[in-house]
VOPAGU-2260 file (C-alpha; in pm, 1 decimal, decimal comma):
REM VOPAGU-2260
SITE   aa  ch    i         X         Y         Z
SITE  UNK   A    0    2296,0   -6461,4     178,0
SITE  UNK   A    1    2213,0   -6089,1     287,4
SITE  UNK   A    2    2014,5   -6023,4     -59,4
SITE  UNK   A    3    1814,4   -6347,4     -36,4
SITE  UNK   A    4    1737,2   -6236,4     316,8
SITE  UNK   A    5    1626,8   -5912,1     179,6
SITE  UNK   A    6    1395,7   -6041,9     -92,2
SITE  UNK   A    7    1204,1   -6279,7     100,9
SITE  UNK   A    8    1168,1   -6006,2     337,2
SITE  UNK   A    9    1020,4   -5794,4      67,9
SITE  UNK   A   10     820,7   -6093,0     -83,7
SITE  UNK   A   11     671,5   -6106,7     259,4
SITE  UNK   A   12     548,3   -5781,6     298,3
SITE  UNK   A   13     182,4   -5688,3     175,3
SITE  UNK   A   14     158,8   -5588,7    -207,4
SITE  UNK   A   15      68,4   -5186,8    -107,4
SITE  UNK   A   16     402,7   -5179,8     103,0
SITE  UNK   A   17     596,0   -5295,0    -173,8
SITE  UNK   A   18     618,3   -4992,3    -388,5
SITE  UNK   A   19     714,4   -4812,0    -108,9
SITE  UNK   A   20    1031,3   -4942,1       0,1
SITE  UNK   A   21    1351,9   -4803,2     -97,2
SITE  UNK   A   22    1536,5   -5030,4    -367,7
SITE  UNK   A   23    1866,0   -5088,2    -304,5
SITE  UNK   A   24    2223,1   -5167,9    -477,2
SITE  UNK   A   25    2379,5   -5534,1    -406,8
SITE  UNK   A   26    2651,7   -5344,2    -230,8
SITE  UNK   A   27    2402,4   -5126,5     -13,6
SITE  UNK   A   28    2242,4   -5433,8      67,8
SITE  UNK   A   29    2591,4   -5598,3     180,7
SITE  UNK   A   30    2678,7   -5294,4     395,1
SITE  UNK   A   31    2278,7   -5184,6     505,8
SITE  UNK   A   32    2320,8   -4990,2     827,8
SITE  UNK   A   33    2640,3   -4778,8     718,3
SITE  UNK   A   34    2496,0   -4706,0     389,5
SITE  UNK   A   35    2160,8   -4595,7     554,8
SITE  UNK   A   36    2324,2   -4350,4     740,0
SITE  UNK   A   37    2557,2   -4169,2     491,6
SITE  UNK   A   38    2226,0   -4141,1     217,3
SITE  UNK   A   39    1999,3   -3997,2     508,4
SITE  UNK   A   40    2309,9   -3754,5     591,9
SITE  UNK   A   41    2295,7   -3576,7     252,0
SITE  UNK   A   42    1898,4   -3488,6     324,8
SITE  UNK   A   43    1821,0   -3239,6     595,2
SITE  UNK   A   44    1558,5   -3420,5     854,5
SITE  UNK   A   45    1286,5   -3229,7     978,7
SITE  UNK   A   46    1425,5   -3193,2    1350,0
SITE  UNK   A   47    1717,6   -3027,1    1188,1
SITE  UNK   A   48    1487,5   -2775,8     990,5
SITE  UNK   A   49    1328,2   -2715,8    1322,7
SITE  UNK   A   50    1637,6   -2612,8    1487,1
SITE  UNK   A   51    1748,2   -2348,1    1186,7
SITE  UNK   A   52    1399,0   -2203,0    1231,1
SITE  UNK   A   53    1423,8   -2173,9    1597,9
SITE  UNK   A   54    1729,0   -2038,0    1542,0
SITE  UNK   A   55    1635,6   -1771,5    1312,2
SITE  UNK   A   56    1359,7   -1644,2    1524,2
SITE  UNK   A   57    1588,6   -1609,7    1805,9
SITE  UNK   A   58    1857,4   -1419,5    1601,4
SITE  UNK   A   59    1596,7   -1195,1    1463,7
SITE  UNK   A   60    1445,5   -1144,8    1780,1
SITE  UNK   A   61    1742,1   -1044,0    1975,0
SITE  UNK   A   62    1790,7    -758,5    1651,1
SITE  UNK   A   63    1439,3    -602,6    1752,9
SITE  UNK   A   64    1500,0    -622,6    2132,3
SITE  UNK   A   65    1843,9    -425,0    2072,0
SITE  UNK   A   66    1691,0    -135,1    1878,5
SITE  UNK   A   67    1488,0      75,4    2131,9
SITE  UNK   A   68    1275,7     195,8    1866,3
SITE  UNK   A   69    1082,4     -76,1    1804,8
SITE  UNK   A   70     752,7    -192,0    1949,3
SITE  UNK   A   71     886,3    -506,3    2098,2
SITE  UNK   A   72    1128,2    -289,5    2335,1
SITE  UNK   A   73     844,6     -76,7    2440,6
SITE  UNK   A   74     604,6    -383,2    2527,5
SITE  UNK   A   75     944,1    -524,1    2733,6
SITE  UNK   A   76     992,2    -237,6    2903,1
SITE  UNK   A   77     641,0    -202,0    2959,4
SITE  UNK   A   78     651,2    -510,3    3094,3
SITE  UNK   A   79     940,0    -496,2    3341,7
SITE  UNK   A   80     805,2    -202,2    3449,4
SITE  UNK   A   81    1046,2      86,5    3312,0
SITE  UNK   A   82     942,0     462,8    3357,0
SITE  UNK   A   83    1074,8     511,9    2987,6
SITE  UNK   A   84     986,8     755,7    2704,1
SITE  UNK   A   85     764,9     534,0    2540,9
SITE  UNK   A   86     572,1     412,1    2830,3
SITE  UNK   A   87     531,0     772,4    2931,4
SITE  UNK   A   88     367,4     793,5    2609,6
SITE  UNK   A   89      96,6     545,2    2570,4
SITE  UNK   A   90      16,6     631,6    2931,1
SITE  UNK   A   91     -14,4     982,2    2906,5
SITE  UNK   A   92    -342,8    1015,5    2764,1
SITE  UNK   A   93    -487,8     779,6    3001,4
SITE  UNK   A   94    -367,1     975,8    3332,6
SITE  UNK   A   95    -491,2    1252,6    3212,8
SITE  UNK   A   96    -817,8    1115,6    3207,0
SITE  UNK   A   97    -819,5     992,3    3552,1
SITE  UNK   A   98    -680,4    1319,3    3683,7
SITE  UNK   A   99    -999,8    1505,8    3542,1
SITE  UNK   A  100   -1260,2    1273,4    3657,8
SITE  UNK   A  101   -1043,7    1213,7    3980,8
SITE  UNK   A  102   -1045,2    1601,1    4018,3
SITE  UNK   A  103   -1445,0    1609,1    3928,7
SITE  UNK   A  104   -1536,8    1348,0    4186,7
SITE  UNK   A  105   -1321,5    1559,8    4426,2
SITE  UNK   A  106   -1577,4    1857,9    4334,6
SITE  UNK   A  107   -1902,4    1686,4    4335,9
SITE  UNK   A  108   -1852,2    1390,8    4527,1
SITE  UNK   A  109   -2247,3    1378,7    4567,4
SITE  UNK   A  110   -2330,5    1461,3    4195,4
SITE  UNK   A  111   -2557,1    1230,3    4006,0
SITE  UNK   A  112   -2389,8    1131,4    3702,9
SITE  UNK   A  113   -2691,1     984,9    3557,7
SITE  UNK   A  114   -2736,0    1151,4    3162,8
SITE  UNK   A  115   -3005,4    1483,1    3201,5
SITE  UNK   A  116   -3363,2    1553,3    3054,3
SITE  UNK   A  117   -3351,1    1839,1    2835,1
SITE  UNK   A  118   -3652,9    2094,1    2815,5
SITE  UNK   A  119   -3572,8    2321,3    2513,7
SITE  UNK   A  120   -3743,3    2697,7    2547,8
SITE  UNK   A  121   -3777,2    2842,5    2225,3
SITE  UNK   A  122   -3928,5    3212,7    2269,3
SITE  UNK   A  123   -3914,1    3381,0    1976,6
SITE  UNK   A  124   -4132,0    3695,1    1877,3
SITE  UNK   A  125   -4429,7    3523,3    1717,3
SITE  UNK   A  126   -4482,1    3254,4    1977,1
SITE  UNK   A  127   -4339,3    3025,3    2216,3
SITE  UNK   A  128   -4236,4    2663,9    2197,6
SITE  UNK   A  129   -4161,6    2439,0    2490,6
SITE  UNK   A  130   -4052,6    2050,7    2424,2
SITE  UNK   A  131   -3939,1    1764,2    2673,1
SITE  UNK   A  132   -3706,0    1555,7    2542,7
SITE  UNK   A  133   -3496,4    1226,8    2672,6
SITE  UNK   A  134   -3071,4    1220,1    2717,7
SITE  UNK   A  135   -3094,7    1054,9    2349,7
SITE  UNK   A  136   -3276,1    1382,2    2202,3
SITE  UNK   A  137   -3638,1    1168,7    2173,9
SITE  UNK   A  138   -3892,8    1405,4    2245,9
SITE  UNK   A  139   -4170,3    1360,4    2492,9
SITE  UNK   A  140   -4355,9    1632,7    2524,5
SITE  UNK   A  141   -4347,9    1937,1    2286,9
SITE  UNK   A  142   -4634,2    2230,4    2306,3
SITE  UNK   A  143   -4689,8    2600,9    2206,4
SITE  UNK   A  144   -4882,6    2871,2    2233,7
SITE  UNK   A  145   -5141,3    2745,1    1951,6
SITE  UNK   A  146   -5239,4    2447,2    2128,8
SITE  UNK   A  147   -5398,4    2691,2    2404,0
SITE  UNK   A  148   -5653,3    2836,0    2177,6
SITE  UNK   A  149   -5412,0    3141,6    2095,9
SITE  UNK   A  150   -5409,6    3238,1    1706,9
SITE  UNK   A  151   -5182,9    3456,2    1528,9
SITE  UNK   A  152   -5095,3    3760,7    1696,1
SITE  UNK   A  153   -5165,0    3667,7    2010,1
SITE  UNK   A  154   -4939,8    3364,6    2062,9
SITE  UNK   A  155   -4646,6    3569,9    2070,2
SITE  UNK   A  156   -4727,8    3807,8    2399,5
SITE  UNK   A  157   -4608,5    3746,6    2779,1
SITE  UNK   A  158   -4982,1    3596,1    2912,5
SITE  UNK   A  159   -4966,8    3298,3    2633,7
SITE  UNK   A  160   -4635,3    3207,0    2714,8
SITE  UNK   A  161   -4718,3    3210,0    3113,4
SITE  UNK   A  162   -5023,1    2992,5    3052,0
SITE  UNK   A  163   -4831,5    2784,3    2815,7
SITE  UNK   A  164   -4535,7    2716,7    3069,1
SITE  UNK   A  165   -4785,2    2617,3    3351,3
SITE  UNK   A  166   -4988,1    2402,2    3125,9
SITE  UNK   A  167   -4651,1    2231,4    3053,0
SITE  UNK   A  168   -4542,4    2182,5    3418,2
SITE  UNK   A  169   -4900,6    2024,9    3517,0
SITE  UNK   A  170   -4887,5    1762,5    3181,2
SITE  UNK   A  171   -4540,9    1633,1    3328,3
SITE  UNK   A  172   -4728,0    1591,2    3688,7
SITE  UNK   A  173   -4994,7    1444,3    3524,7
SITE  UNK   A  174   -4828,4    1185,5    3322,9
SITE  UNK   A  175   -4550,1    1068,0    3616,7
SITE  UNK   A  176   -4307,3    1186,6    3405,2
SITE  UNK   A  177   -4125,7    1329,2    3738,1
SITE  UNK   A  178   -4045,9     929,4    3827,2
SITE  UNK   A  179   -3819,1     950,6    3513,3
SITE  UNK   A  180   -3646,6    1243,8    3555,4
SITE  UNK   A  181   -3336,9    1247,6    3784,8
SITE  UNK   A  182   -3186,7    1527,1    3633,4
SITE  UNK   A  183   -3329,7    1798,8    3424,2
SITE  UNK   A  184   -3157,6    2038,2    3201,1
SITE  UNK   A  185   -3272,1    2404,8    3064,7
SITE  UNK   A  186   -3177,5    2512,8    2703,5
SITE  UNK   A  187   -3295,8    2844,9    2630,6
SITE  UNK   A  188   -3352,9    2976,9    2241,6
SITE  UNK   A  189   -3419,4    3355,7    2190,7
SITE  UNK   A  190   -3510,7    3663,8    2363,5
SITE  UNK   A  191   -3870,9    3691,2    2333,1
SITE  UNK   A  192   -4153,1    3740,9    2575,5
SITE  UNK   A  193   -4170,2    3385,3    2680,4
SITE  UNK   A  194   -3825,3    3371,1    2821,6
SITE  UNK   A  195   -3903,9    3587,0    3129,7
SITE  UNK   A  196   -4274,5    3409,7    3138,0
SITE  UNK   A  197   -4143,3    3056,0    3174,1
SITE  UNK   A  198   -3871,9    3156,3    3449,2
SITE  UNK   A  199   -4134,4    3311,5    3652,1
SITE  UNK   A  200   -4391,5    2976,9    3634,4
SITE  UNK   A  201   -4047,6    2794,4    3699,3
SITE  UNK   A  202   -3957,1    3038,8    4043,3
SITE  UNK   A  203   -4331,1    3027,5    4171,2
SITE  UNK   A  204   -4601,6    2786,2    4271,0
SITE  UNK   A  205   -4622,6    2584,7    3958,3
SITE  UNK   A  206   -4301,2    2507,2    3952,0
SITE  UNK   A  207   -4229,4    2393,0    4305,2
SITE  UNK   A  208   -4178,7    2030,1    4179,9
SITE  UNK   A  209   -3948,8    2050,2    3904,8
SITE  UNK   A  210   -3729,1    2334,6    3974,5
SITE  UNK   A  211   -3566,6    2091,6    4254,2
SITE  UNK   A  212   -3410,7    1877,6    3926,0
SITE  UNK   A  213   -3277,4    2156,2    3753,5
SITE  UNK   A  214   -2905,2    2078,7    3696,3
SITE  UNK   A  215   -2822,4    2335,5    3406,9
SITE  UNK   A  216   -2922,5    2592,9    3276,6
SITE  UNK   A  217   -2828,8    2650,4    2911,0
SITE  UNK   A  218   -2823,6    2947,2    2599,8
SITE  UNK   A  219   -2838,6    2794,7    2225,8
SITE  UNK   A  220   -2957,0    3124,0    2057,5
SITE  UNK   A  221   -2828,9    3105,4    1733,0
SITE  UNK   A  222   -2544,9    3426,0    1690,0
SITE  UNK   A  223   -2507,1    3514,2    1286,0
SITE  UNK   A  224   -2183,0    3586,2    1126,9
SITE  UNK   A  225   -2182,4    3756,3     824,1
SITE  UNK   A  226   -2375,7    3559,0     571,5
SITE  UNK   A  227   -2670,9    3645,2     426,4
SITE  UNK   A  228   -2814,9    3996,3     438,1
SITE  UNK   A  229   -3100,6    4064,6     690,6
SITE  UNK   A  230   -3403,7    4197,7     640,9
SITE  UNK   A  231   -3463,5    4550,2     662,8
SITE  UNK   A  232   -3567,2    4669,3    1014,4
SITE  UNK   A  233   -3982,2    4775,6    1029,6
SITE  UNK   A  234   -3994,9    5166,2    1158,6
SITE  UNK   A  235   -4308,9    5286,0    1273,3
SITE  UNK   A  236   -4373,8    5638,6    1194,5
């Protein structure tokens, strides 16, 4: 009775559904529901593969969490707020930090952090070069001694540089570059006449207006060691 039940159920169902049903004995048919269960007890269902994953992960988990070593301990700890040895040491670097610029504000609490103009001074023997640049190291301005009219010998004395450094001062009035510059830093190059020329334009009338942004004051003349030999020194005589 059961297996004519069963194939007029199957002769029922729509031709693509047929090839999917599972074909069974005469005596699975007579005993369906108790047979079901003991073949779908031999396979492993996917809620049970779940579970041994789950399980896995929490085995392996609790492994890491036990070894203080690892980085899942340190990120607990971190977490819960431990004062261990390995918090101390991703933090360490980082208090530093705000202990130095905590300390610098202290200072300078009224300092303008704002990145500096630099205006390089290159005097060397010959002549005399003076160049405005930006914070990025774009230059603005750059003159020497040459661009006065002065040839040859005569752009290296101490009355080209002077003009030079008070033709400089006027062309940065002149062009509103003062409306840019917040801060202004000096960067000296060699110890030639137009050193002590451009620091007196800077301490006298000319250089009433920009003296007042002067932040630093700098020395990048190049000091040799050893390398190449020198040339031999002129004597007069």
């Amino acid at each position: 009775m059961k297996a004519r039940l069963w194939s007029a159920l199957a002769m029922a169902m729509p031709l693509p559904c047929r090839g999917c049903q599972q074909r069974l004995s005469h005596f699975q048919m007579g005993r369906t529901f108790s047979s079901f269960r003991q073949l779908n007890a031999s396979t492993p269902s996917s809620r049970d593969k779940g579970r041994e994953i789950e399980r896995q992960i929490l085995e392996t988990g609790k492994k890491e969490s036990s070894d203080e070593t690892s980085p899942l301990a340190a990120i607990t700890k971190m977490m819960k707020g431990d004062t261990a040895r390995t918090t101390q040491t991703v933090t360490r670097d980082y208090s530093r930090i705000a202990e130095s610029l905590e300390a610098e504000m202290i200072k300078h609490p009224y300092a303008d952090r704002t990145p500096p103009h630099h205006l390089h001074i290159y005097a060397h023997k010959h002549n005399t070069i003076i160049t405005l640049t930006r914070p990025n190291g774009n230059p603005i301005l750059s003159m020497g001694c040459g661009a006065l009219g002065f040839r040859k010998s005569q752009r290296g004395g101490y009355d080209p540089a002077y003009q030079l450094s008070s033709h400089v001062f006027a062309q940065i009035q002149e062009r509103g570059l003062l409306l840019d510059i917040q801060r202004l830093e000096l960067v000296f190059r060699g110890f030639g006449p137009g050193r002590d020329a451009f620091t007196k334009v800077l301490l006298g009338n000319e250089g009433k207006n920009i003296r007042g942004l002067v932040t630093r004051v700098t020395d990048s003349t190049r000091i040799k060691f050893g390398g190449t030999r020198s040339r031999k020194v002129r004597r007069l005589g």
